[in-house]
MIDOSE-1310 file (N, C-alpha, C; in nm, 2 decimals, decimal comma, always signed):
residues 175
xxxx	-1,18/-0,35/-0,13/-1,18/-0,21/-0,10/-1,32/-0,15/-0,14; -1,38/-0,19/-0,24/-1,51/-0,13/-0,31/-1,62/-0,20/-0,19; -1,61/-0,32/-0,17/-1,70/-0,34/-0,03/-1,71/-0,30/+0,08; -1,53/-0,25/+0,12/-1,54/-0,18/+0,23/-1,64/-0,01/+0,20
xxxx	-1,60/+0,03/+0,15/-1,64/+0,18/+0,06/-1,82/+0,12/+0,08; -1,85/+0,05/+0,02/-2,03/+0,01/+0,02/-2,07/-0,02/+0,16; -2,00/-0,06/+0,24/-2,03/-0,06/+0,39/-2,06/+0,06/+0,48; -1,93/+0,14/+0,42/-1,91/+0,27/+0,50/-2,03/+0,35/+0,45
xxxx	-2,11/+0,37/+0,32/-2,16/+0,44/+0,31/-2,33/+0,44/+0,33; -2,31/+0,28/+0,36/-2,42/+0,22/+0,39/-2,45/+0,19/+0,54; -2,30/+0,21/+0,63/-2,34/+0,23/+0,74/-2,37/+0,40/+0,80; -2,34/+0,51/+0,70/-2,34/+0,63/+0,73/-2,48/+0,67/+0,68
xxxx	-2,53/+0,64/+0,60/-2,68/+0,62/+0,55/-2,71/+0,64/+0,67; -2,71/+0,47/+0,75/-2,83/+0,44/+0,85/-2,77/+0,50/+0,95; -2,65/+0,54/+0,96/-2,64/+0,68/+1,13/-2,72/+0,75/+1,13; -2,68/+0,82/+0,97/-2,77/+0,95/+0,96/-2,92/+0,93/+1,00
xxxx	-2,99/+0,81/+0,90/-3,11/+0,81/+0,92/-3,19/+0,78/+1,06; -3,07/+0,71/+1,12/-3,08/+0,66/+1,27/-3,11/+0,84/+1,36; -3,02/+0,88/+1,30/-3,00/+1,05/+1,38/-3,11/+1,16/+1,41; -3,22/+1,10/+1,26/-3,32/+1,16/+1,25/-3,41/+1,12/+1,25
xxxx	-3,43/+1,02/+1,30/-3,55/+0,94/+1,37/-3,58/+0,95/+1,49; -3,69/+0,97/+1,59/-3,74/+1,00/+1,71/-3,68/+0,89/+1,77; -3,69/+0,77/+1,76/-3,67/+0,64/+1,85/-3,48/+0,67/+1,90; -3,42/+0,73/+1,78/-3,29/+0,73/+1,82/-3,23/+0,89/+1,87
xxxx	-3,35/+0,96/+1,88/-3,28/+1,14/+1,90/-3,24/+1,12/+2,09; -3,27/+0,99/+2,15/-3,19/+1,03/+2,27/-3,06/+0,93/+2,25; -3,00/+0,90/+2,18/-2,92/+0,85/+2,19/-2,80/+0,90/+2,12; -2,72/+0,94/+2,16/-2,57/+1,01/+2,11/-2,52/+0,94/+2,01
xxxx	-2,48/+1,06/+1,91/-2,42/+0,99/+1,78/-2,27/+1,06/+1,81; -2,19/+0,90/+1,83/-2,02/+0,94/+1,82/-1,93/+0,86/+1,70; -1,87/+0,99/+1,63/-1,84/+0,94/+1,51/-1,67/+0,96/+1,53; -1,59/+0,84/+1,48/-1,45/+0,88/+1,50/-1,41/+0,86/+1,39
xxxx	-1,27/+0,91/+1,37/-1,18/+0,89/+1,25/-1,00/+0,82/+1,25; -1,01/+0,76/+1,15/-0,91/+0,68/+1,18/-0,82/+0,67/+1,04; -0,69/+0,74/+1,06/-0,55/+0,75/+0,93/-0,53/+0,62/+0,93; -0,57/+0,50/+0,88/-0,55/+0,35/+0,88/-0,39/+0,31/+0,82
xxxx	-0,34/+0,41/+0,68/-0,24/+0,42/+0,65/-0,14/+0,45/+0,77; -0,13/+0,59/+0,86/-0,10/+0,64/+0,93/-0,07/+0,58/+1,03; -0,20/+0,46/+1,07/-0,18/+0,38/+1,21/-0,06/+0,28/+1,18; -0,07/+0,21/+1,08/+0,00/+0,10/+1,00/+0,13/+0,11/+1,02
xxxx	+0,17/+0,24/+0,99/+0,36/+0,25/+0,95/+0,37/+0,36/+1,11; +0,28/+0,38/+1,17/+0,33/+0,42/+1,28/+0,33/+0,32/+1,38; +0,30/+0,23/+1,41/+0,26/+0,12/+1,51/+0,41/+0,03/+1,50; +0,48/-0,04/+1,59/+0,65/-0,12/+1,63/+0,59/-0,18/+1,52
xxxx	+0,50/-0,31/+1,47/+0,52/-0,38/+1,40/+0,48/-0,31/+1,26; +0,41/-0,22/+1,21/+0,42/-0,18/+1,07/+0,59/-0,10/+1,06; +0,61/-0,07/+1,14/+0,77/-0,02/+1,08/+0,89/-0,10/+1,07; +0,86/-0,25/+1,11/+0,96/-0,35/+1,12/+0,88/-0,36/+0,99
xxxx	+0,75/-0,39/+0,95/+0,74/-0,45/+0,81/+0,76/-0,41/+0,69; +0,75/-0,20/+0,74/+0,84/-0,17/+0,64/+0,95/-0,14/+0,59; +1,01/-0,21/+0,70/+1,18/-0,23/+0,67/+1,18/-0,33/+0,57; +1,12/-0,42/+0,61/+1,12/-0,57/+0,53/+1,09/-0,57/+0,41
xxxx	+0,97/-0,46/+0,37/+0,96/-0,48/+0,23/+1,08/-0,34/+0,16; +1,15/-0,27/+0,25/+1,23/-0,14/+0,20/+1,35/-0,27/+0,18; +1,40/-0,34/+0,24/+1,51/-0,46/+0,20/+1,45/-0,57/+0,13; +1,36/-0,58/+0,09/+1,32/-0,66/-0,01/+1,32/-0,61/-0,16
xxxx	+1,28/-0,47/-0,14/+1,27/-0,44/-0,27/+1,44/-0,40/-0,30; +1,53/-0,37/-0,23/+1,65/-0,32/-0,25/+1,70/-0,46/-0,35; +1,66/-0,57/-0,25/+1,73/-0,67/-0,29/+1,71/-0,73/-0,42; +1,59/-0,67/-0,44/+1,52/-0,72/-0,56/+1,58/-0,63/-0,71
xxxx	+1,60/-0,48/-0,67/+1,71/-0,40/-0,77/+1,84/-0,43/-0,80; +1,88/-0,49/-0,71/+1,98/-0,60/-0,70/+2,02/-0,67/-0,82; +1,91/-0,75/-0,81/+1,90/-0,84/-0,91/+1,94/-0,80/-1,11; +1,81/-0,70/-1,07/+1,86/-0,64/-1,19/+1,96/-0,54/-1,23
xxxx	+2,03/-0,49/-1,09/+2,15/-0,40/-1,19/+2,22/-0,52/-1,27; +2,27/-0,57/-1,24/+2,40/-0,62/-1,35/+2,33/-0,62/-1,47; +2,18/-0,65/-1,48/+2,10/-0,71/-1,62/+2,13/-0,54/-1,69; +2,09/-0,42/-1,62/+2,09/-0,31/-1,64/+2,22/-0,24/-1,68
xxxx	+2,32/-0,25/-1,63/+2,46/-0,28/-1,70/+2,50/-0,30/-1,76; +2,47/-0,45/-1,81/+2,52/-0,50/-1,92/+2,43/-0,44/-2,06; +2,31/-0,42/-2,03/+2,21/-0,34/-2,10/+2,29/-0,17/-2,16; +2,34/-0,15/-2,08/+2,43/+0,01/-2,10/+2,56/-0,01/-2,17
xxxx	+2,59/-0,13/-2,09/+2,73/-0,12/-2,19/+2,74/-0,18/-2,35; +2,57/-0,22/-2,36/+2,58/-0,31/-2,53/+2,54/-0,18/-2,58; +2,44/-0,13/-2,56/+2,44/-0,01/-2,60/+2,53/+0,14/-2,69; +2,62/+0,13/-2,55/+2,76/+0,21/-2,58/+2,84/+0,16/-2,70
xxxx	+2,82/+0,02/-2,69/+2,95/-0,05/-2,79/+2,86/-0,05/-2,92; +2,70/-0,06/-2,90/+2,64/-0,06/-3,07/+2,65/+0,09/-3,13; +2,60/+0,19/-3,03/+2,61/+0,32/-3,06/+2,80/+0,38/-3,13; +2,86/+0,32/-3,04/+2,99/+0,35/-3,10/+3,07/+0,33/-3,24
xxxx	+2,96/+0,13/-3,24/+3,03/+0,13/-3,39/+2,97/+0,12/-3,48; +2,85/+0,18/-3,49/+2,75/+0,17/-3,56/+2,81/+0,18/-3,72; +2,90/+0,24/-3,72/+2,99/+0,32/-3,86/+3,09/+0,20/-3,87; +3,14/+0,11/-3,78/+3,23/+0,02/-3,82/+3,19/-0,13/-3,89
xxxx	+3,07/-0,12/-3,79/+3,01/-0,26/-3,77/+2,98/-0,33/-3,93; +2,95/-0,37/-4,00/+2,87/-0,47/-4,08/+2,74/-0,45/-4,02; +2,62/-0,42/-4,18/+2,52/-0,40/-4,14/+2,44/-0,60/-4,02; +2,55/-0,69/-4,09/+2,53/-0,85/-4,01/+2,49/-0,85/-3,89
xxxx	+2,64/-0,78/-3,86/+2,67/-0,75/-3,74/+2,59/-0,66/-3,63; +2,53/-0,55/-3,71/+2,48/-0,46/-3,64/+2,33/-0,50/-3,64; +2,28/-0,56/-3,72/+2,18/-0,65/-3,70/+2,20/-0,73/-3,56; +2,28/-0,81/-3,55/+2,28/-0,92/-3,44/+2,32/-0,85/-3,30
xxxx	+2,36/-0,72/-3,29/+2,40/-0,68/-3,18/+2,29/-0,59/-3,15; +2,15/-0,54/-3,20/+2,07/-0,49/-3,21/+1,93/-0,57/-3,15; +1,98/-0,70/-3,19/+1,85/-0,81/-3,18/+1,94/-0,87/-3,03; +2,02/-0,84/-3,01/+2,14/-0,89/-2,85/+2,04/-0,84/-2,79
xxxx	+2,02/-0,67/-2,81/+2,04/-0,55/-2,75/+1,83/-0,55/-2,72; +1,75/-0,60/-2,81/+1,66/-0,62/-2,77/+1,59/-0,72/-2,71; +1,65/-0,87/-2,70/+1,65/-0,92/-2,66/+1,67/-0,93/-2,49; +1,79/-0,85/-2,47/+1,80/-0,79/-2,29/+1,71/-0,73/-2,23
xxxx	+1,65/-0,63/-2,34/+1,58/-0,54/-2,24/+1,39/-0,64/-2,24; +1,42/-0,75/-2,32/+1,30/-0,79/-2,30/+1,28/-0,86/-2,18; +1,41/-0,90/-2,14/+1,49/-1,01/-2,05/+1,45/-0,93/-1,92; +1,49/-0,81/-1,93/+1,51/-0,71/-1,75/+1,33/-0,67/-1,77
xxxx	+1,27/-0,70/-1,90/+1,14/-0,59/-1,84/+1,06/-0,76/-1,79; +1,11/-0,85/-1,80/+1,05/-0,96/-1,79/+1,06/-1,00/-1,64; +1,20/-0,98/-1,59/+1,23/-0,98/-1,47/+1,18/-0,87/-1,36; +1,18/-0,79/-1,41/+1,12/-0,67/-1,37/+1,03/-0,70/-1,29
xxxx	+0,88/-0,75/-1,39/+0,77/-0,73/-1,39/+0,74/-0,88/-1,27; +0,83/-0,98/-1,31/+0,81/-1,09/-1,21/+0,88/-1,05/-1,08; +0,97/-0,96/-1,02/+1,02/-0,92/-0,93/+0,90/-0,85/-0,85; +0,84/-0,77/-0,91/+0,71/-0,65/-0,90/+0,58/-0,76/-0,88
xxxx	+0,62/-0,84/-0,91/+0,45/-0,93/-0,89/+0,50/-1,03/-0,75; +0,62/-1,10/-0,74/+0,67/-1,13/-0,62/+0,65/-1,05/-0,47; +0,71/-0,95/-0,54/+0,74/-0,78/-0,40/+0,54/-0,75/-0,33; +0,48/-0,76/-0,49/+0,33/-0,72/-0,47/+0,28/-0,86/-0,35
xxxx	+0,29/-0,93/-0,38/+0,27/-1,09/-0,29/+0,35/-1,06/-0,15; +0,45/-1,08/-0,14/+0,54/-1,05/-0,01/+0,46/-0,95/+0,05; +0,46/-0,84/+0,00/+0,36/-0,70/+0,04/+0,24/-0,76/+0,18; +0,16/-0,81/+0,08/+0,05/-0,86/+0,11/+0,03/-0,98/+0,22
xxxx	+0,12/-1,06/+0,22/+0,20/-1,15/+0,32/+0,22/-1,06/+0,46; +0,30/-0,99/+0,40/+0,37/-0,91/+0,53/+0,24/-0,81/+0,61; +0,15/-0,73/+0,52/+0,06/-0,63/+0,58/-0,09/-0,72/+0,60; -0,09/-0,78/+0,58/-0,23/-0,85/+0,59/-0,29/-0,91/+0,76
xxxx	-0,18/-0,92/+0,79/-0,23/-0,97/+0,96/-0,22/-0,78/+1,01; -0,16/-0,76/+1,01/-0,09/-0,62/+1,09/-0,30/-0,57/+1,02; -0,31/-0,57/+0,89/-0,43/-0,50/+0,89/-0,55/-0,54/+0,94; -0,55/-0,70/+0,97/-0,64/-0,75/+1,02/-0,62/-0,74/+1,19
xxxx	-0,51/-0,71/+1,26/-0,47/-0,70/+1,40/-0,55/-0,56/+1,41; -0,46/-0,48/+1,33/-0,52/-0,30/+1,32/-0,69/-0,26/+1,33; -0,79/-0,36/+1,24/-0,92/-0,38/+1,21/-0,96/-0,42/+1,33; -0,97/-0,50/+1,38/-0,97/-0,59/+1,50/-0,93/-0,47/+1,63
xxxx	-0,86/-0,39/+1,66/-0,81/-0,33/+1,73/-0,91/-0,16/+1,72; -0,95/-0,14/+1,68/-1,02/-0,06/+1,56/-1,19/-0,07/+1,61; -1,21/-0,17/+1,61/-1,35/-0,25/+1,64/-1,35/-0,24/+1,78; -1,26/-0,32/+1,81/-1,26/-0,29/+1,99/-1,28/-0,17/+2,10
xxxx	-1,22/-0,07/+2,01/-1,23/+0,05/+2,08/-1,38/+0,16/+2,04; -1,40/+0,09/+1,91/-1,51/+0,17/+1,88/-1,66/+0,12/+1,99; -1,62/-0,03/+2,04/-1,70/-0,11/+2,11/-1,73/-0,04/+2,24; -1,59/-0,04/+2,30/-1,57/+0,01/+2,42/-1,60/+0,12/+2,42
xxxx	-1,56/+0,24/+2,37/-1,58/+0,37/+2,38/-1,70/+0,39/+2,35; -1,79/+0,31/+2,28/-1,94/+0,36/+2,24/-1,95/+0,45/+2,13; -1,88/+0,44/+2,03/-1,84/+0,54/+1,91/-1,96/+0,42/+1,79; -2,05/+0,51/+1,75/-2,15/+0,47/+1,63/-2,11/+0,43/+1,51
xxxx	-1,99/+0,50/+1,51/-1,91/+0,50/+1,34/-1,79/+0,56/+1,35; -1,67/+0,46/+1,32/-1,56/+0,47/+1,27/-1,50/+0,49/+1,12; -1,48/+0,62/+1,09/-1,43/+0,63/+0,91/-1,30/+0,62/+0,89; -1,25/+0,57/+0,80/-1,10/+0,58/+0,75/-1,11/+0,72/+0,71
xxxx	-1,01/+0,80/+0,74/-0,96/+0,91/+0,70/-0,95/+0,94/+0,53; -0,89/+0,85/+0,47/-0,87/+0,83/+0,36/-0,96/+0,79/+0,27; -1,10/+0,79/+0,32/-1,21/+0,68/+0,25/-1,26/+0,83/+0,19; -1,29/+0,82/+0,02/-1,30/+0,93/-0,06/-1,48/+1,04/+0,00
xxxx	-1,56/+0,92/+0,08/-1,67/+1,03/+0,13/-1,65/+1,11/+0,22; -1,52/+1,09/+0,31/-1,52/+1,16/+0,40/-1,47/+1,31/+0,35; -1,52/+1,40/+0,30/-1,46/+1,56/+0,29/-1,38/+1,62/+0,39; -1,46/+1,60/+0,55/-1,38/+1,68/+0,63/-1,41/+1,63/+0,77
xxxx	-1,34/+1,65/+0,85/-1,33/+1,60/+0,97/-1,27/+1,68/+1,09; -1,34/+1,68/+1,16/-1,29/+1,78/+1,34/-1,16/+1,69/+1,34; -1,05/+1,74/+1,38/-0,92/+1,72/+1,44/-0,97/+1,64/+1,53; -1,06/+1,67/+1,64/-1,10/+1,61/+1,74/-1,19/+1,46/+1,72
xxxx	-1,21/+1,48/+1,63/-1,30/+1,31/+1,59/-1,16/+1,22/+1,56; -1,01/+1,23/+1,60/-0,95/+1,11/+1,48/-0,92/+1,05/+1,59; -0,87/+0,92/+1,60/-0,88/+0,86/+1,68/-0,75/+0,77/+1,67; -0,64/+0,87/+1,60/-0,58/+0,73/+1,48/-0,45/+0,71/+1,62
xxxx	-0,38/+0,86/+1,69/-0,28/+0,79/+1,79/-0,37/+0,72/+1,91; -0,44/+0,71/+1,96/-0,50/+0,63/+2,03/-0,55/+0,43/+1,99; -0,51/+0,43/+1,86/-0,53/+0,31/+1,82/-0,41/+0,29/+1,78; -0,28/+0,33/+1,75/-0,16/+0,29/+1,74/-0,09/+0,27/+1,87
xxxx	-0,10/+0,35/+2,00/-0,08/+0,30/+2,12/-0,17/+0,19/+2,17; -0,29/+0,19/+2,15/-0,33/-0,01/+2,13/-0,28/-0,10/+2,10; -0,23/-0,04/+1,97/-0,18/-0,18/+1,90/-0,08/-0,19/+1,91; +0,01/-0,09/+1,95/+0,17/-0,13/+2,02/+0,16/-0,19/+2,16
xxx	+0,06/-0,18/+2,27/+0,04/-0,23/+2,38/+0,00/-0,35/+2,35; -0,10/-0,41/+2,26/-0,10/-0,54/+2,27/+0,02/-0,67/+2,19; +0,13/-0,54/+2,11/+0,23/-0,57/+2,03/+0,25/-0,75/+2,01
């Protein structure tokens, strides 16, 4: 991301400086803009992928309700007898009780690093298809510079520079 960012700003550098140079003042500067997010989950295959990860991750909470349950219900039963219990007792249902939640934050966190992987699996062609798709039209069209919408130098942009539903009907055409 930080090299894409060092690109863009290093290709915006040399527009500009291209712009104000004599050798380039007859040559048209066309600059487009592109919701990369936006194209992604709007395009037939980013919305199949994010079904896939919206049922992956479901499946994945899954997992841990019961751990989360059983987590609620030790709880209830230590909170309840706290006044009955043996301090022994209330000891070992305490060390139960933290032991689980070490258990779900453990699972948790490897569920979340799985899901992050799958993610990555799933959107990594679509972004390299999207990139690729992206390139092509900037080729064709004769456009000097393509910016992500989202890329923090861009402040502001003509409605008219985006370019983003014209590259998501691409990429559903070449689907």
């Amino acid at each position: 991301m930080q090299r894409m960012i060092r690109v863009l700003v290093s290709a915006l550098v040399l527009v500009l400086g291209l712009g104000w140079s004599g050798a380039a003042a007859a040559e048209e500067v066309k600059i487009g803009i592109v919701d990369v997010e936006q194209a992604l989950i709007s395009t037939d295959e980013g919305k199949a992928a994010r079904e896939e990860i919206t049922r992956k991750n479901r499946e994945a909470r899954a997992q841990v309700e019961p751990m989360m349950e059983q987590r609620k219900t030790l709880a209830d039963e230590l909170q309840g007898k706290k006044y009955v219990l043996s301090d022994d007792a209330m000891f070992q249902k305490q060390v139960q009780l933290a032991e689980l939640e070490n258990k779900i934050k453990s699972k948790i966190e490897e569920l979340d690093g799985q899901l992050k992987i799958e993610q990555g699996k799933v959107l990594a062609p679509l972004q390299n298809k999207l990139h690729s798709i992206i390139e092509s039209i900037g080729k064709e069209q004769g456009f000097t510079l393509i910016l992500a919408r989202n890329n923090p130098y861009v402040m502001y942009s003509r409605e008219a520079l985006d370019i983003t539903d014209l590259v998501v009907a691409r990429f559903n055409q070449k689907g």
